[in-house]
Each structure stands twice: as C-alpha cells, then as structure tokens.
C-alpha positions in Angstrom: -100.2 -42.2 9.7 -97.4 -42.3 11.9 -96.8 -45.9 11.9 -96.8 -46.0 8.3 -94.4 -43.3 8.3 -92.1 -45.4 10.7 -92.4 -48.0 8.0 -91.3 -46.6 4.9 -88.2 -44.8 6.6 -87.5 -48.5 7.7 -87.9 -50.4 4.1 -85.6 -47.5 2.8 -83.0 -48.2 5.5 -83.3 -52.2 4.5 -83.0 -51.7 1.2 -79.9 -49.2 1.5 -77.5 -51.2 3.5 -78.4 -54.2 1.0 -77.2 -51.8 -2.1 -73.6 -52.9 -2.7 -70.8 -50.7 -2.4 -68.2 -48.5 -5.0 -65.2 -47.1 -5.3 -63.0 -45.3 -7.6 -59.0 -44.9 -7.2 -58.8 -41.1 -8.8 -54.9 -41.2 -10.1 -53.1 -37.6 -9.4 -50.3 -36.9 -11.8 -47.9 -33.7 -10.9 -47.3 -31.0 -13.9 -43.6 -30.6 -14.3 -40.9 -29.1 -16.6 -38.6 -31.5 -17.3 -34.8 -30.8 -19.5 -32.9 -32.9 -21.4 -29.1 -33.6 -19.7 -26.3 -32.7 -21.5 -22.6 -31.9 -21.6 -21.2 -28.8 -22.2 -18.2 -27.1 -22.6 -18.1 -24.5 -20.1 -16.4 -22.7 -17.7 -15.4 -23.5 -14.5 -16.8 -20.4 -12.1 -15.0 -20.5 -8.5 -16.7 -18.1 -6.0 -16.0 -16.3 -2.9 -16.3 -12.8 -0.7 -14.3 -10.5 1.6 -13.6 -7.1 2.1 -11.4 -4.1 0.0 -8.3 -3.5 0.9 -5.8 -1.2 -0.3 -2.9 -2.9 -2.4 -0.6 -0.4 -0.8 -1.1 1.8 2.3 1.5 3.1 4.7 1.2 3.7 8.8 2.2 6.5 10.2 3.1 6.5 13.8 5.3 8.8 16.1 6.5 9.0 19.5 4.4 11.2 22.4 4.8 14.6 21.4 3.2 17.9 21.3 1.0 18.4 18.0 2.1 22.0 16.5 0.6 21.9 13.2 -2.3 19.4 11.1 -1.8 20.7 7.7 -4.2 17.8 5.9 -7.4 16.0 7.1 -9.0 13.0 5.9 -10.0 12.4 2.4 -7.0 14.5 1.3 -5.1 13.6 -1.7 -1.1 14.1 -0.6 2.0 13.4 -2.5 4.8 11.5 -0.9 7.3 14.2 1.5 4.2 16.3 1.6 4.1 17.6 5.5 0.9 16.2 7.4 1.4 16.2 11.3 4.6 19.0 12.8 5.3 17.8 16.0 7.9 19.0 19.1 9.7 17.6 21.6 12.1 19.6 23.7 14.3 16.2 24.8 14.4 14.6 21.5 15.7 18.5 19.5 18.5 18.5 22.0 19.5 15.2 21.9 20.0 16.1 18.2 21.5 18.8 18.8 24.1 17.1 21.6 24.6 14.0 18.9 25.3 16.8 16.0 28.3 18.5 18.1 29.7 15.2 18.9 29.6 14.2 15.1 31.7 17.3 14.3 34.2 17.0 16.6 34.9 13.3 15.9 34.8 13.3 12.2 37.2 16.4 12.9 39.7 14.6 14.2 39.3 11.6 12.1 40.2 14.1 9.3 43.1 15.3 11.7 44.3 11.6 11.9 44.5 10.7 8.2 45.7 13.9 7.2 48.4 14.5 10.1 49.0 11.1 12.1 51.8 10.0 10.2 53.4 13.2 10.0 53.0 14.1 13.5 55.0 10.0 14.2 57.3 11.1 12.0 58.6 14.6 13.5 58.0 12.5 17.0 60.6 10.3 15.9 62.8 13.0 14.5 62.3 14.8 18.1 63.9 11.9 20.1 65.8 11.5 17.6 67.6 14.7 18.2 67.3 14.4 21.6 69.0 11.0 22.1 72.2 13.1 20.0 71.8 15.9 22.0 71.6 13.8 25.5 74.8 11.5 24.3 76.8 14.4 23.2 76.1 16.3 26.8 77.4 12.8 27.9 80.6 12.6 26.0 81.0 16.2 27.0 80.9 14.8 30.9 83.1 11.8 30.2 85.7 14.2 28.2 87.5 15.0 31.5 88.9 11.4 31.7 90.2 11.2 28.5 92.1 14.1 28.7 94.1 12.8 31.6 95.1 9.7 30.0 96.1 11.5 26.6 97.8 14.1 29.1 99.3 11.3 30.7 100.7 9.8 27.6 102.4 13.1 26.3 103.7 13.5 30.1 105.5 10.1 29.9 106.8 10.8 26.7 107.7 13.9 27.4 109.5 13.1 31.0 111.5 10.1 28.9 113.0 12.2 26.2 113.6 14.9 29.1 115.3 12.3 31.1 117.2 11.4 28.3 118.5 14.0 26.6 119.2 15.3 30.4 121.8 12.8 30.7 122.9 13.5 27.2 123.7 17.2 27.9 125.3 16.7 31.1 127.5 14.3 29.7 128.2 17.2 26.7 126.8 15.0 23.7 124.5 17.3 22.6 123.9 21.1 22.7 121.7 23.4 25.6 119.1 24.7 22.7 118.6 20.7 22.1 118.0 19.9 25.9 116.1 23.2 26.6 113.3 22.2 23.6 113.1 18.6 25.7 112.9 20.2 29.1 110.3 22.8 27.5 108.4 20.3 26.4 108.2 17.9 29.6 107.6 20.8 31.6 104.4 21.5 29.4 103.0 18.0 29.1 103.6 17.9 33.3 101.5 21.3 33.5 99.0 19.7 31.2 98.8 16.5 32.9 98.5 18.6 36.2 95.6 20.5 34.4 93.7 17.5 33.4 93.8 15.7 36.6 92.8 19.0 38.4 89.4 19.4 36.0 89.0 15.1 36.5 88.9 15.7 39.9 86.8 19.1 40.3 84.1 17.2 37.9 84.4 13.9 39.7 83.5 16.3 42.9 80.1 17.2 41.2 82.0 20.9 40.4 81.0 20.9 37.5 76.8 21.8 36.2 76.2 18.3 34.9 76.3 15.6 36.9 77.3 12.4 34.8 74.7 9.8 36.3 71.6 11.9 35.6 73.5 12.4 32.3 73.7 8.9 31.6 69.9 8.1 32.7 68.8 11.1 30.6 71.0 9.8 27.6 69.2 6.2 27.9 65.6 7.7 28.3 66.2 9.5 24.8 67.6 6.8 23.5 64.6 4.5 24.9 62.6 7.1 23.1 64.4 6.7 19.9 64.3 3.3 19.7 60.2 3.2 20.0 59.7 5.8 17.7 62.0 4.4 15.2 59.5 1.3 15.5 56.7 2.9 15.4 57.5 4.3 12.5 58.7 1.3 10.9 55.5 -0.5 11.7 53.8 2.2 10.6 52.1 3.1 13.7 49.7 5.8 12.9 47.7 3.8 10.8 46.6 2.6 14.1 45.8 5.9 15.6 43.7 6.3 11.8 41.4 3.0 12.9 40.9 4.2 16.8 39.6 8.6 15.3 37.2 6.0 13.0 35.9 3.9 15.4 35.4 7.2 17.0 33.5 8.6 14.2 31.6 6.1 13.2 30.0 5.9 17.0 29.2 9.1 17.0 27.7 8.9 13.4 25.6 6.1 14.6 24.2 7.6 17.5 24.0 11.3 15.6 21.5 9.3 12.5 19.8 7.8 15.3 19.5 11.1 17.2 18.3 12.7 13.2 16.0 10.7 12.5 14.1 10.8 15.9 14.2 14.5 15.3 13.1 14.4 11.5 10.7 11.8 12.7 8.8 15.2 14.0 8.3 16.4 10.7 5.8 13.7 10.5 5.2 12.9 6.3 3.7 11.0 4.1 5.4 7.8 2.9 3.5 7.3 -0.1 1.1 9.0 -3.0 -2.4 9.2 -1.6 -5.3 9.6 0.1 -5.0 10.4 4.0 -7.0 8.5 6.5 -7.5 7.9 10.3 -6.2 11.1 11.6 -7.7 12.2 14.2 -4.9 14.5 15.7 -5.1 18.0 16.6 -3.1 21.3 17.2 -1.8 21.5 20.7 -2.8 18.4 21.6 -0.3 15.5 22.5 0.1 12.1 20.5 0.0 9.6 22.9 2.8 7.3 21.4 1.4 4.2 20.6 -0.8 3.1 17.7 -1.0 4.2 14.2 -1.5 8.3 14.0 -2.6 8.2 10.3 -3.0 6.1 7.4 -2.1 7.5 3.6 -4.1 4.9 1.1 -3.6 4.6 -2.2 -6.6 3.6 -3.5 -5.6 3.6 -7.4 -6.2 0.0 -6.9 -8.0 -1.8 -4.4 -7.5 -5.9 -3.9 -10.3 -8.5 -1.9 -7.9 -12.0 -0.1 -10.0 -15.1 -0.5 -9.2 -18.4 0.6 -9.8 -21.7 -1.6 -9.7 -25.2 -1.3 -7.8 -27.5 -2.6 -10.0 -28.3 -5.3 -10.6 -24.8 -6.7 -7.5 -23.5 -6.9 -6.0 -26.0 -9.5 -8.7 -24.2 -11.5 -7.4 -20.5 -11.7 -4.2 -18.7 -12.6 -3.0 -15.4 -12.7 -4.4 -14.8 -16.0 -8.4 -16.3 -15.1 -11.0 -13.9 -15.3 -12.1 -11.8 -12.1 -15.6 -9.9 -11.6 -15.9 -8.4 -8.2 -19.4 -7.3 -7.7 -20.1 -4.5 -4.8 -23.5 -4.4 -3.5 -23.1 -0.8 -1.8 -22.9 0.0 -5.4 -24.6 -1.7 -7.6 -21.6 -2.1 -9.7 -19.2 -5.1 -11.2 -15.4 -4.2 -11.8 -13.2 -6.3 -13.8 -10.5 -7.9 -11.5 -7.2 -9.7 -12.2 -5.7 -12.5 -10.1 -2.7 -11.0 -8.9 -1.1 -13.7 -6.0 -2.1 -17.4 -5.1 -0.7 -18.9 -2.2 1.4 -22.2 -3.0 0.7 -23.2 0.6 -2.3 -23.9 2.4 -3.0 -22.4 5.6 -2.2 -24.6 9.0 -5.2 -24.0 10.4 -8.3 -23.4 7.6 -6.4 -25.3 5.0 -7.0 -23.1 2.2 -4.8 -21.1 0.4 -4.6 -17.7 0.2 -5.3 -15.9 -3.3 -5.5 -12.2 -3.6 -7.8 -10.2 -6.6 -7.0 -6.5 -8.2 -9.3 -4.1 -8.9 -8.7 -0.7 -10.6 -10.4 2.0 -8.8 -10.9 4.7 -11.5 -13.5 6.6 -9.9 -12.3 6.3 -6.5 -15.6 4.9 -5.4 -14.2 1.7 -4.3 -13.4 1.9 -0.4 -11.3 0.7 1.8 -13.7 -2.5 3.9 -16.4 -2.5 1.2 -17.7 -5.9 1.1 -17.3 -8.0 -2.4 -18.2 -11.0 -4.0 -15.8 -12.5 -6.0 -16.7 -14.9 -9.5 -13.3 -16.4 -11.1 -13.5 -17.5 -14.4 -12.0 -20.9 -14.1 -10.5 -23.4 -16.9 -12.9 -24.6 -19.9 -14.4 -28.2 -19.0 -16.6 -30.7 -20.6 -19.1 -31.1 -17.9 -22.4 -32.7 -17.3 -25.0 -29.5 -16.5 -27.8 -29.0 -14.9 -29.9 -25.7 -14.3 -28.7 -24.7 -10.9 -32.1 -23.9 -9.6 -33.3 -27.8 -10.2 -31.2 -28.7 -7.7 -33.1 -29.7 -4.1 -31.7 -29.4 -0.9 -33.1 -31.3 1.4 -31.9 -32.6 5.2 -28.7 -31.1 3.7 -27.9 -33.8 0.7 -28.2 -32.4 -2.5 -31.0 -33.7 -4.8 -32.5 -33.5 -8.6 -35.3 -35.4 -9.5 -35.0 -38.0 -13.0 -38.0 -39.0 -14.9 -38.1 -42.7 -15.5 -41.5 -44.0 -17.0 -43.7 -41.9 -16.1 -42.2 -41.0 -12.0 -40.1 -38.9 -10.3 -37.2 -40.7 -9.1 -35.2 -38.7 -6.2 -31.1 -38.9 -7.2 -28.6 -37.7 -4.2 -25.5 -35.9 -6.4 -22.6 -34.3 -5.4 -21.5 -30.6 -7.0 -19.3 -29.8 -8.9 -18.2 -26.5 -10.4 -20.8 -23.7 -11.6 -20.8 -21.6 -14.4 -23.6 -19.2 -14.7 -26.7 -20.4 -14.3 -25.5 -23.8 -14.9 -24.9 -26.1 -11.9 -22.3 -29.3 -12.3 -23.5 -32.3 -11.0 -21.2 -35.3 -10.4 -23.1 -39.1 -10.1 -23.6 -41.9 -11.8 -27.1 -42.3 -11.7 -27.7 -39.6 -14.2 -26.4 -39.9 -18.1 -26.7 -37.9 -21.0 -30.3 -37.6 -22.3 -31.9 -38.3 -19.3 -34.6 -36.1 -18.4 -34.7 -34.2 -15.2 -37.5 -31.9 -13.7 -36.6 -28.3 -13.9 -39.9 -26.9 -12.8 -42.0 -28.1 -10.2 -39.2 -30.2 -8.1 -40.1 -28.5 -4.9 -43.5 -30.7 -4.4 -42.1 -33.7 -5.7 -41.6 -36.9 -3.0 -39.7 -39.7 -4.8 -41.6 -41.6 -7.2 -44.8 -39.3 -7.7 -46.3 -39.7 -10.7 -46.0 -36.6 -13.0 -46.7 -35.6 -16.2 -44.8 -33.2 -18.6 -46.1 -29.5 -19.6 -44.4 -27.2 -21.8 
C-alpha cells in the first residue's frame, strides 16, 4: 500500500512539470481628474508678510533726572502738549535761570545801544568840542601877555617920536605948552604901559602866574586830539558799530538762554503727537537713567506692514492696486492701500521697499502683529492652472499633461497667482490640453491613467 502510494504522488509530479505554463500581463490604469487649460483674464496677485507698524509714532527721551510725577500709563489715549512724565534737575533749573539773567541784561543794552548810541557820540563830540574851545581860549589867555608888550611897544614908539618932536618944536617956540603937554602926557603913558606889559611878560614867563603855558598847550592839543576823533566818528557814523557789537551780544546770550530753556522745558516731558502712550515704564521718585527712549505715544488710527519685492512684482502694482492684509491673531482681513514703493532696490536684498496702509477703526490692530499681505496686481491674459495641480518635487515645479492615454511629467516655471489659480509659464503646455487636477500626487511620468468625473 505504501509503494503504491509513492507511485501515484510520482505520476502526479511527472505529469505536473510536463503541463505548460501561463501568464497574464494584468494592465493598472490610475483614476484621475483631469481640466481643460485655458487663458484667462485675471489678476495678477503679488504676496508677502511682515509686521504692524504705526504710520506715525513719536520717541520720547530725556536726560537723567529725578521722576516727580507719571500722570499717564500705558494704553492711555493723550492729546499732543498733554503732560506725561514731570521731571527735576537742580543743575539744568539754574542754568536756566543763570542763561535768563544774562538774556536780560544783554538785550537791555542792545535796546540802550539803538535807542541812545548815537546820541550819546553825538554829545561826546559836542563835549570835546567845548573843551578844545575852552582849552584854546585858556591858551590865548596865557599867550595874551606877549601881545600886549608889542602893541604897548608900538604906542611907546609912537608916542616917544611925537614927544620927541613936538619937544623940539616947543623949545624952539613953534608951537604952544598945552600942545607939547598933551604929547609929553601921552608918551609918558604909553612908557608906563609899556613898563606894565613887560612887567606881567616877565612875572608870567617866571611861572607867576596859575597857568603854566606848556601844560596849556599840551592840554589844548589833547582836546583838540579829542575833537578831531569825535568829529570822525561822528561823520562815519560810529555808533552804528557799537549797535552790531550790544547784538552780537544779545544774540549770544539768546542762543545759550533757548538752549538753557529748552533743556529746562525738556523736564516737562510731553507728548509730541495725538495718541496712545506706550513703553513707559518710569516711576515717581525714581531717576531716568538718560539714555534710551522713556516712552512711545502711537497713533494707531492707521497702522502700515513694509514688504520687499522683486524686480518682477513691482512693475505690477501702483499706489492705487488693491491691498488685503489678513491677521491671523484675529481672524480678520482689512482693506489696505499702497501708500509708498521704493524706486530703488536695496544694496544688499535687491528688493524694493513698498509700504501698505491699514485703517485701524477699532483699535484692534497692534503695533508688531504679524500680516500677510495679497496685492491686487494689473489685469493679464494668462495661461491658468489650479494652483493645487501643481507638484513639487526635488524642488522643480511640475503638472502632469495627458497625452494618449499617459501621464506625461512637464517641469514649468510660475508665474503670477490669482486666487486659486496658479500661472504657469512653458511651452510644453497649450490651450486645450488636459492636465490632471486630481490624483497628481501618485503619478510617476508616463503612468497609464484613466479619467473619472
């Protein structure tokens, strides 16, 4: 029994590897979605992100002081001049107070100067003046003595001639006594006068009399020096110089007196601008330290995000393309405006600089939210594809084309975007091909697929 069991298994093994064999190729089509291309007229959407910032804000800093009084905190809506930080220092309140006294006293003699400088040149030059008369007429007054002894001298020689004269005449009996006695009377008074004048030359050439002549004479040329000077002075019109020097004056201490002010009003520490008040952290009787910024005040009416573009985007907006500025914190799109784009690109990132506004109505918008920004480019005829059938893979950019029957793998570069819509730029693809737009991540180039709708 066993040997015939050995048997059969044997015929059956003979008679199955003498059975030819079969196969059958089983053919494995992919289910797709596949979409018509097309152009459309749509437009161009340029995209980008960054942070809020304020459009205006304002720093405030001050020097190292003591904090007196923190009449705001932050979050505080102030008005522009409202007080926010009173500060003291003892050095900087008398330094006004030093520049302040010296301001007075120079501006009051600048005054002085414009009201009285020519007057005061002109009464100068009346003074010496009047002195140079005075000092020549104490002169003559000196010098008189001499010429009374030579008119004195003159009357005495005329007088002695006629005397002589007549003398002879009356001794010889030609003419009468009474006409010789008026002759002798008269030399005899010209000699007494001559006598007279010689005696006070000689007393005042002894230094007899109070003035002596030299000093006379020296004090006569030092008015006249005087006079002379003034009289130029006056003629060149002197005091306008005097004027210029009392303004120099002023002005210098004006200078250092507005510096001097405004270090002292710079105490009063207030808000430059309408707004909300931010980063102070200062407090009563504490001491700033003097560097940094002690408070912002933010106006935060509107709100701006800086994005930089390429080259290639920003031939494609102006300042009147259409902005949405989406904020994730708050689930919430605002409506933006282009308000500045850089006509120069930046040295080092190459991209220019454009800046988006958005109106902050409800104040919710704060400063360092982060935003993404869509610009609403120009309108373009494009060639379109769903942006979600596009395939990235080993970092080229892919779509997938059917041609007869197969999945053929097409590298593109993008364009712009727009939506939902992606543009794609090749030459590979044409109007009415088909691409797949479902399915396309487990497709390998040239898989066979097969349409579902």
């Amino acid at each position: 029994m066993k040997k015939y069991l050995l048997l059969t298994i044997g015929l059956l093994m003979i008679f199955a590897c003498g059975k030819p064999k079969t196969t059958e190729t089983v053919v494995t089509k992919k289910s797709v979605k596949l979409q018509v291309v097309k152009n459309q007229i749509l437009n161009e959407v340029i995209t980008g992100n960054g942070n809020f910032e304020p459009v205006s804000q304002a720093e405030h800093t001050s020097v190292a002081a003591d904090v007196v009084r923190v009449n705001f905190k932050n979050g505080d809506r102030v008005k522009a001049g409202d007080v926010i930080v009173v500060l003291y220092d003892k050095s900087i309140k008398a330094n006004y107070e030093s520049a302040k006294a010296n301001l007075m006293k120079a501006e009051s003699d600048y005054n002085k100067s414009k009201k009285f400088s020519e007057a005061e040149e002109r009464n100068s030059y009346e003074g010496y003046k009047a002195s140079m008369i005075n000092a020549k007429e104490a002169l003559d007054k000196a010098n008189i003595g001499k010429s009374n002894v030579e008119k004195a001298q003159k009357s005495y020689e005329q007088a002695k001639f006629n005397y002589d004269k007549y003398k002879k005449l009356y001794e010889e009996k030609l003419i009468s006594q009474s006409s010789f006695i008026g002759y002798e009377t008269e030399y005899v008074q010209a000699k007494a006068s001559l006598n007279s004048a010689k005696k006070s030359l000689t007393l005042l050439e002894r230094g007899s009399e109070a003035e002596d002549i030299r000093s006379l004479e020296a004090s006569y040329n030092r008015a006249k020096s005087n006079y002379e000077l003034a009289q130029k002075n006056v003629k060149e019109k002197i005091w306008s110089n005097n004027i210029t020097s009392y303004e120099a004056k002023y002005l210098s201490a004006k200078a250092s007196y507005d510096l001097a002010k405004k270090e002292y009003d710079d105490l009063t520490v207030r808000a430059k601008i309408s707004g909300v008040v931010a980063n102070l952290s200062v407090k009563a009787n504490e001491k700033t330290s003097g560097t940094g910024v002690l408070f912002y005040v933010i106006e935060d009416k509107e709100m701006e995000v800086s994005l930089g573009l390429n080259a290639s985007e920003i031939v494609k907006i102006s300042l009147d393309s259409k902005v949405q500025i989406f904020v994730d914190e708050l689930n919430k799109t605002y409506e933006g405006q282009v308000t500045e784009i850089s006509p120069a690109a930046d040295e080092t990132t190459k991209k220019f600089a454009v800046k988006v506004k958005a109106i902050n109505a409800d104040n919710s918008i704060k400063k360092g939210l982060y935003a993404k920004v869509t610009i609403s480019g120009q309108e373009r005829n494009m060639m379109v594809v769903p942006s979600s059938s596009v395939v990235v893979k080993n970092l080229y950019k892919y779509v997938f084309k059917e041609v007869n029957g197969k999945a053929k793998q097409v590298k593109i570069e993008l364009g712009s975007s727009s939506g939902d819509y992606q543009e794609i730029l090749t030459e590979e693809i044409k109007q009415g091909d088909k691409i797949v737009i479902d399915g396309q991540y487990l497709l390998q180039d040239n898989d066979l697929i097969e349409e579902v709708k």
